[in-house]
N, CA, C and O of each residue as an XYZ file, in Angstrom:
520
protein
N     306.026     87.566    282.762
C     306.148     88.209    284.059
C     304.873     88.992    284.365
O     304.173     89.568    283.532
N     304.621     88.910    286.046
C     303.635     89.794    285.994
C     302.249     89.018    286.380
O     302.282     87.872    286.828
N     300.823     89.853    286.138
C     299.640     88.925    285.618
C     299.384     88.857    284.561
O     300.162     89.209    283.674
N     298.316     88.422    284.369
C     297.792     87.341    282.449
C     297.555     88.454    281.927
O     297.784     88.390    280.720
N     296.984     90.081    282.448
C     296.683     90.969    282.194
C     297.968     91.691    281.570
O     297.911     92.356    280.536
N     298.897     91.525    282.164
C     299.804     92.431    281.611
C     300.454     91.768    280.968
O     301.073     92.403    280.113
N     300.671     90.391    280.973
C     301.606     89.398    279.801
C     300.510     89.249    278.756
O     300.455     88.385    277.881
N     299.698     90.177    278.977
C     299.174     89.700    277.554
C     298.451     88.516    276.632
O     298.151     88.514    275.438
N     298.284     87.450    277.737
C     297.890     85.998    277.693
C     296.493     86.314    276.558
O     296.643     86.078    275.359
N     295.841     86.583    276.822
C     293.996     87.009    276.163
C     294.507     87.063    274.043
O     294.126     86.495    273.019
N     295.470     88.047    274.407
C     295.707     88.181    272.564
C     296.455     87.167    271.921
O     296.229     86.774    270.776
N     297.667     86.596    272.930
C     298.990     85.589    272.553
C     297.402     84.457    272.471
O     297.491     84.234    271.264
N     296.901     84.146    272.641
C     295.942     82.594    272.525
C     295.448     83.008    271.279
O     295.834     82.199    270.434
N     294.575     84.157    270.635
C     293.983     84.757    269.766
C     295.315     83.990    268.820
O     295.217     83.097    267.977
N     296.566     84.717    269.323
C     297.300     84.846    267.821
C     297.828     83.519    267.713
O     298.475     83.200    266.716
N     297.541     82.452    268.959
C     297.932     81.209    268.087
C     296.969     80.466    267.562
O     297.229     79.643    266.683
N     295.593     80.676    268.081
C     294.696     79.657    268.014
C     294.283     80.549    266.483
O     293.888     79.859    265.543
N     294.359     81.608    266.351
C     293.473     82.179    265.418
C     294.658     83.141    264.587
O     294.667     84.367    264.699
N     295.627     82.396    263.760
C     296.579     83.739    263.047
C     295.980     84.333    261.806
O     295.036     83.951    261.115
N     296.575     85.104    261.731
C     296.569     85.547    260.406
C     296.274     85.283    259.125
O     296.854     84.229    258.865
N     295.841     85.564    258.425
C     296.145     84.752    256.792
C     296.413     86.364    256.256
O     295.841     87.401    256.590
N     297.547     86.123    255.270
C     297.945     87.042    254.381
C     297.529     86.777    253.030
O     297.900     85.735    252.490
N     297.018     87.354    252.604
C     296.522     87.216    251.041
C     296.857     88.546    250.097
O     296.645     89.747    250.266
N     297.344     87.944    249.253
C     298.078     89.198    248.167
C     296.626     90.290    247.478
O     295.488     90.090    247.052
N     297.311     91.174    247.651
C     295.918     92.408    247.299
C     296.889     92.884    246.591
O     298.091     92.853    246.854
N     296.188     93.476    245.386
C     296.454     94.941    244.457
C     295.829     95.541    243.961
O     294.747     95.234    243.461
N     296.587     97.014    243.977
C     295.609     98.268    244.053
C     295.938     98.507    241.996
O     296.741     97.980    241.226
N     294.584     99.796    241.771
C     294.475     99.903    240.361
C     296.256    100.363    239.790
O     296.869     99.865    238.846
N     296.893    101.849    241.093
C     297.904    101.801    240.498
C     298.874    101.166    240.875
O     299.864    101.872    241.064
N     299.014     99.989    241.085
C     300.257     99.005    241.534
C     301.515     99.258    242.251
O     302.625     98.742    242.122
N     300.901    100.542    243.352
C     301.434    100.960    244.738
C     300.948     99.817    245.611
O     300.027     99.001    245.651
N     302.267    100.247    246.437
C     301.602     99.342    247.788
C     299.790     99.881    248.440
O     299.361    101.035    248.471
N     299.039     98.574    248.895
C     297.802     99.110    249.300
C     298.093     99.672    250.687
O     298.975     99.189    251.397
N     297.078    101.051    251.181
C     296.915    101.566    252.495
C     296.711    100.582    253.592
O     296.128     99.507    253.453
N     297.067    100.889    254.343
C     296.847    100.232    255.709
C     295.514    100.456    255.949
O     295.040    101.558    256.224
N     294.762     99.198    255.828
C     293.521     99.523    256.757
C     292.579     98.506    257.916
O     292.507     97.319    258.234
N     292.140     99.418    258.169
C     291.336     98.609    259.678
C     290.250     99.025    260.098
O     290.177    100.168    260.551
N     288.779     97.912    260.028
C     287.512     98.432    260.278
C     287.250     98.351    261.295
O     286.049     98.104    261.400
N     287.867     98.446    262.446
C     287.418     98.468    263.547
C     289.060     98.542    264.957
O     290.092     97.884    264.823
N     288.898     99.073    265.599
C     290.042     99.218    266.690
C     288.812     99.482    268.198
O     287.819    100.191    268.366
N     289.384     98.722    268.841
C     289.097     99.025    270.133
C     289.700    100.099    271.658
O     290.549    100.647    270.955
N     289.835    100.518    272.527
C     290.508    101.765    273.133
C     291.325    100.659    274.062
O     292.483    101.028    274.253
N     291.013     99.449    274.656
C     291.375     98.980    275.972
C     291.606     97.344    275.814
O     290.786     96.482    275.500
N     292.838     97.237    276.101
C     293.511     95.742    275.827
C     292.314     94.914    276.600
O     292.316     93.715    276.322
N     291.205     95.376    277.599
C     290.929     94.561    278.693
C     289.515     93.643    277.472
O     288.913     92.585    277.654
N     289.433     94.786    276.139
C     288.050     94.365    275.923
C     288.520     93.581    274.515
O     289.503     94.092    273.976
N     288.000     92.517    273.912
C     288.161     91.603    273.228
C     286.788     91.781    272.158
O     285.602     91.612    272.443
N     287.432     92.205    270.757
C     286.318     91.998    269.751
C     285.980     90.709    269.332
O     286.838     90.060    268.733
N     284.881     90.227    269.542
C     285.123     88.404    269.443
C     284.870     88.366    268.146
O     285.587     87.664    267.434
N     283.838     89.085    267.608
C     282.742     88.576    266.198
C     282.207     89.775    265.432
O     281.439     90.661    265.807
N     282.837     89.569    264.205
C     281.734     90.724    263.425
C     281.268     89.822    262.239
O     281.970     89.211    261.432
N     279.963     89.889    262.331
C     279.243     89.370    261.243
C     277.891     90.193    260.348
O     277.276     91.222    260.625
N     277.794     89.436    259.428
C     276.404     90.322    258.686
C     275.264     90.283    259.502
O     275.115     89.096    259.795
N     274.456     90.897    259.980
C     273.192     90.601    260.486
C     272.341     89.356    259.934
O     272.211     89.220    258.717
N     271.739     88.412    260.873
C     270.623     88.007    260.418
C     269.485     89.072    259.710
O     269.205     90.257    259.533
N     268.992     87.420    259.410
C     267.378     88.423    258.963
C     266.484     88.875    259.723
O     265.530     89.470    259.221
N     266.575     88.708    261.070
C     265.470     89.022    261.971
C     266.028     90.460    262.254
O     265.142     91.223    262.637
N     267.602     91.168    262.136
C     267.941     92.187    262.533
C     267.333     93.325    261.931
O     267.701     93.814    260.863
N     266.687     93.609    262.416
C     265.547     95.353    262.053
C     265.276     94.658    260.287
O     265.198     95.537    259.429
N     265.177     93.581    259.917
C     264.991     93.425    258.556
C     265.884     94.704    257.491
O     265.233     95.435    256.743
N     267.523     94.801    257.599
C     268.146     95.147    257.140
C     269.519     94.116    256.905
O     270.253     93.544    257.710
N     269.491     94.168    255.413
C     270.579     93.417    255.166
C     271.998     94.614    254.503
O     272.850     94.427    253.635
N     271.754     95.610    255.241
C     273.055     96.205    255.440
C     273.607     96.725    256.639
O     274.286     97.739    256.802
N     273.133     95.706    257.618
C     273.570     95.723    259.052
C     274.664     94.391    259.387
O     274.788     93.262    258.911
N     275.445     95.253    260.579
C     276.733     94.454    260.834
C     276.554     94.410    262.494
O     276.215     95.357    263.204
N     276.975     92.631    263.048
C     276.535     92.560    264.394
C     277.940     92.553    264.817
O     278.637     92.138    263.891
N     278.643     92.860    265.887
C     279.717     93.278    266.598
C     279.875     92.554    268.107
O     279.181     93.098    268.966
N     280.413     91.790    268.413
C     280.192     91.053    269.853
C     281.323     91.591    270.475
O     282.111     91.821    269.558
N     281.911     91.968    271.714
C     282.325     92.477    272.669
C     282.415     91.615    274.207
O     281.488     91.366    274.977
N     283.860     91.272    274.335
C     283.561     90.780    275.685
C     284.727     91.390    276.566
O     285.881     91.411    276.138
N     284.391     91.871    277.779
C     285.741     92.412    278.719
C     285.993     91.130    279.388
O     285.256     90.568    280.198
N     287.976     90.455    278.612
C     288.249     89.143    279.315
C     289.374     89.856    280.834
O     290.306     89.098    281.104
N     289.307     90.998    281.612
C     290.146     90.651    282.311
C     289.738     91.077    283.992
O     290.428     91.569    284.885
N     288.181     90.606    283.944
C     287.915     90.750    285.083
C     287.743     92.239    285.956
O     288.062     92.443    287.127
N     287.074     93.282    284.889
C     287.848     94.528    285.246
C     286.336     95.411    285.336
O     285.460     94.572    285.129
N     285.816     96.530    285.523
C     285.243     97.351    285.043
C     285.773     98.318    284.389
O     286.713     99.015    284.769
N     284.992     98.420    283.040
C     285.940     99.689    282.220
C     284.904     99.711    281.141
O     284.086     98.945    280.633
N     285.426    101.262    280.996
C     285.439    102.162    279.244
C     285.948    101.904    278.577
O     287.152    101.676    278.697
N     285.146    101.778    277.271
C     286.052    101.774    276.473
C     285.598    102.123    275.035
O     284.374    102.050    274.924
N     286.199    102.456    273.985
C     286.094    103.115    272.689
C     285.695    102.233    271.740
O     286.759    101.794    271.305
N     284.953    101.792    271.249
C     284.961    101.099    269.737
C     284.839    102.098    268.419
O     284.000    102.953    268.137
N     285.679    101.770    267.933
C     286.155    102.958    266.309
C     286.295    101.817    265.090
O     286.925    100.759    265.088
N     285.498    102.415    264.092
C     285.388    101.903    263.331
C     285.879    102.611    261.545
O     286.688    103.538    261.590
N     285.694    102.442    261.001
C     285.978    102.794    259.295
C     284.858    102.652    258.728
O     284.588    103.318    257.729
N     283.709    101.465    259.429
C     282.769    101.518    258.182
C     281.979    102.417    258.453
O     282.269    103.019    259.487
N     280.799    102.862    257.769
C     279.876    103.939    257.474
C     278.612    103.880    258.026
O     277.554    104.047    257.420
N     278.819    103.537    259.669
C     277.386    103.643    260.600
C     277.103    104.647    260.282
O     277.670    105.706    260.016
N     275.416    103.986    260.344
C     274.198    105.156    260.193
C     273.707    105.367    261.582
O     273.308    106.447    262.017
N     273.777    104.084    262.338
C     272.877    104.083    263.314
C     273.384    102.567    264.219
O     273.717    101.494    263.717
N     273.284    103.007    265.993
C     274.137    101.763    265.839
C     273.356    101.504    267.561
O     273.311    102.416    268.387
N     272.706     99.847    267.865
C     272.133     99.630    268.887
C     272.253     98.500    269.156
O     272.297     97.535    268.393
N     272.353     98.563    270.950
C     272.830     96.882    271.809
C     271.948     96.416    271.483
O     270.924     97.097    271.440
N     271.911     94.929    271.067
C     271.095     94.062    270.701
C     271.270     92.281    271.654
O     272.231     91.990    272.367
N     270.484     91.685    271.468
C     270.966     90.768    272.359
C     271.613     89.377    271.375
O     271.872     89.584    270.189
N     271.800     88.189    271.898
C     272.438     87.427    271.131
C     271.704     86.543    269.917
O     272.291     85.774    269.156
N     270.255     86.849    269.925
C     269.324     86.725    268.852
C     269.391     88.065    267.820
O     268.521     88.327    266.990
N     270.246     88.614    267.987
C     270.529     90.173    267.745
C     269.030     90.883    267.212
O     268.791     91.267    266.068
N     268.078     90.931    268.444
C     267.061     91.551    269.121
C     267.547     92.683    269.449
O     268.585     92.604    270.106
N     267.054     94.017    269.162
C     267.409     95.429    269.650
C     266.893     95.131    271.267
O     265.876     94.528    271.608
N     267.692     95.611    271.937
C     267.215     96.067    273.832
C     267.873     97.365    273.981
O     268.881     97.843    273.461
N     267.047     97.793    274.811
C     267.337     99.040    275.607
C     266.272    100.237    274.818
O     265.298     99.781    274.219
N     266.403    101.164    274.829
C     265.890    102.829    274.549
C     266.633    102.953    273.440
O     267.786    103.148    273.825
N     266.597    102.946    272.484
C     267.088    103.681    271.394
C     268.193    103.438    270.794
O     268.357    102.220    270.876
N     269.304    104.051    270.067
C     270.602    103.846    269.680
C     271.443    104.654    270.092
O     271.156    105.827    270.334
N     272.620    104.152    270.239
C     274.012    104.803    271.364
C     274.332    105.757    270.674
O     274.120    105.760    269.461
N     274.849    106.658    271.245
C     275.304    107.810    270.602
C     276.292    107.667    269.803
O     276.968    106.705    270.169
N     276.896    108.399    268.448
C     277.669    108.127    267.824
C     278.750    109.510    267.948
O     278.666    110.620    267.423
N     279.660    108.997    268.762
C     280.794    110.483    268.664
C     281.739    109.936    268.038
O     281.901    108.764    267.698
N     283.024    111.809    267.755
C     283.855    111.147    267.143
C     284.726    110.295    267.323
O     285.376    109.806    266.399
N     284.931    109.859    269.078
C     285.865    109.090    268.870
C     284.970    107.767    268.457
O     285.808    106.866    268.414
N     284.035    107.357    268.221
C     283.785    106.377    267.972
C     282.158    106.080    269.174
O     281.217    106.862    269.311
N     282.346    104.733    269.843
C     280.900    104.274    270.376
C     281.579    104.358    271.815
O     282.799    104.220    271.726
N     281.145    104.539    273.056
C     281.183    104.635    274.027
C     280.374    103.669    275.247
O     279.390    103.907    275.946
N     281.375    102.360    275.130
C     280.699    100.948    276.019
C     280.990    100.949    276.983
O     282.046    101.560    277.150
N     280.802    100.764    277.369
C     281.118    100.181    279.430
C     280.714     98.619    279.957
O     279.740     97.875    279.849
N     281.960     98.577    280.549
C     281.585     96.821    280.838
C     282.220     96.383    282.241
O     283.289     96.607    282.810
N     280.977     95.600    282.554
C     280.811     94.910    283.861
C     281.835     94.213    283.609
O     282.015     94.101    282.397
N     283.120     93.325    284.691
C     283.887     91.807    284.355
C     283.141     90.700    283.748
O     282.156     90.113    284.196
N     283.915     90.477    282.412
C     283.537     89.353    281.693
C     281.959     89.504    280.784
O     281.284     88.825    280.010
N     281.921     90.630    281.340
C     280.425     91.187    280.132
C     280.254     90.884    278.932
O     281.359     90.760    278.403
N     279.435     90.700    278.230
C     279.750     90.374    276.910
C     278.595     91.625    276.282
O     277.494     91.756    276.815
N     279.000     92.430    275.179
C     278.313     93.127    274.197
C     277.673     93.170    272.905
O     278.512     93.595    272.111
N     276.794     92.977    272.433
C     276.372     92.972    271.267
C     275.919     94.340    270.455
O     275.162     95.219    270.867
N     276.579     94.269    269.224
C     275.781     96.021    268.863
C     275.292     95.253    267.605
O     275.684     94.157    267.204
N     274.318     96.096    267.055
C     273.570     96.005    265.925
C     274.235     96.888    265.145
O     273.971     97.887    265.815
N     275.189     97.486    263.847
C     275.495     98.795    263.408
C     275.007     98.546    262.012
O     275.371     97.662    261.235
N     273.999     99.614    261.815
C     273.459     99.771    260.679
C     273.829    100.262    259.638
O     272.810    100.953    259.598
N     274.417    100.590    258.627
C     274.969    101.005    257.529
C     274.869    101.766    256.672
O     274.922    101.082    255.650
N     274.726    103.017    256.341
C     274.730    103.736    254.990
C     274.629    102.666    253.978
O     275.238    101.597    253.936
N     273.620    103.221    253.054
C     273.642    101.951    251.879
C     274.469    103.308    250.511
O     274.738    102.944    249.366
């Protein structure tokens, strides 16, 4: 019911084309493991497509992680990217994951602070504490 926006269409394709895999984990003391998650986004509208290791051309750091971002619902919006891992330093890059723009985005606590045109797509460079 509704539009694709509010039925949710964008994630239901994710979760068929792309499910889950469950794989058995255990911890040293053979409690259940914590819930965890390296990354959450603020806004159903924006879609984490890709996180991968950096190439080698990325600032020549191989403890950098590239992050792709696309807003699928036709919208302008804010939105939050929050993460778990241990940015040092974190900048839009393009799809050669080439640094662009002035510098690196600010890092607050709620996390990174994107904004996106309809159907925009984002790239970040996030550099890593070693």
């Amino acid at each position: 019911a509704g539009s694709f926006q509010e039925a949710g269409v964008i994630q239901q394709a994710y979760n068929l084309n792309f499910p889950l895999h469950v794989l058995p984990a255990s911890c040293a003391s053979c409690a259940p493991c914590p819930a965890w998650s390296a990354f959450s986004v603020s806004s159903p509208a924006i879609v984490l497509e890709t996180v991968k290791q950096a190439g080698a051309g990325a600032e020549d750091r191989a403890e950098a992680v590239v992050v792709r971002l696309y807003e699928a619902h036709g919208s302008t919006v804010t939105a939050w990217l929050q993460t778990s891992l241990p940015v040092q330093k974190a900048v839009l890059c393009d799809l050669l994951e080439r640094p662009v723009g002035w510098g690196s985005l600010p890092l607050e606590k709620q996390g990174l602070r994107l904004s996106f045109t309809p159907f925009r797509v984002l790239s970040l460079l996030l550099v890593l504490r070693s």
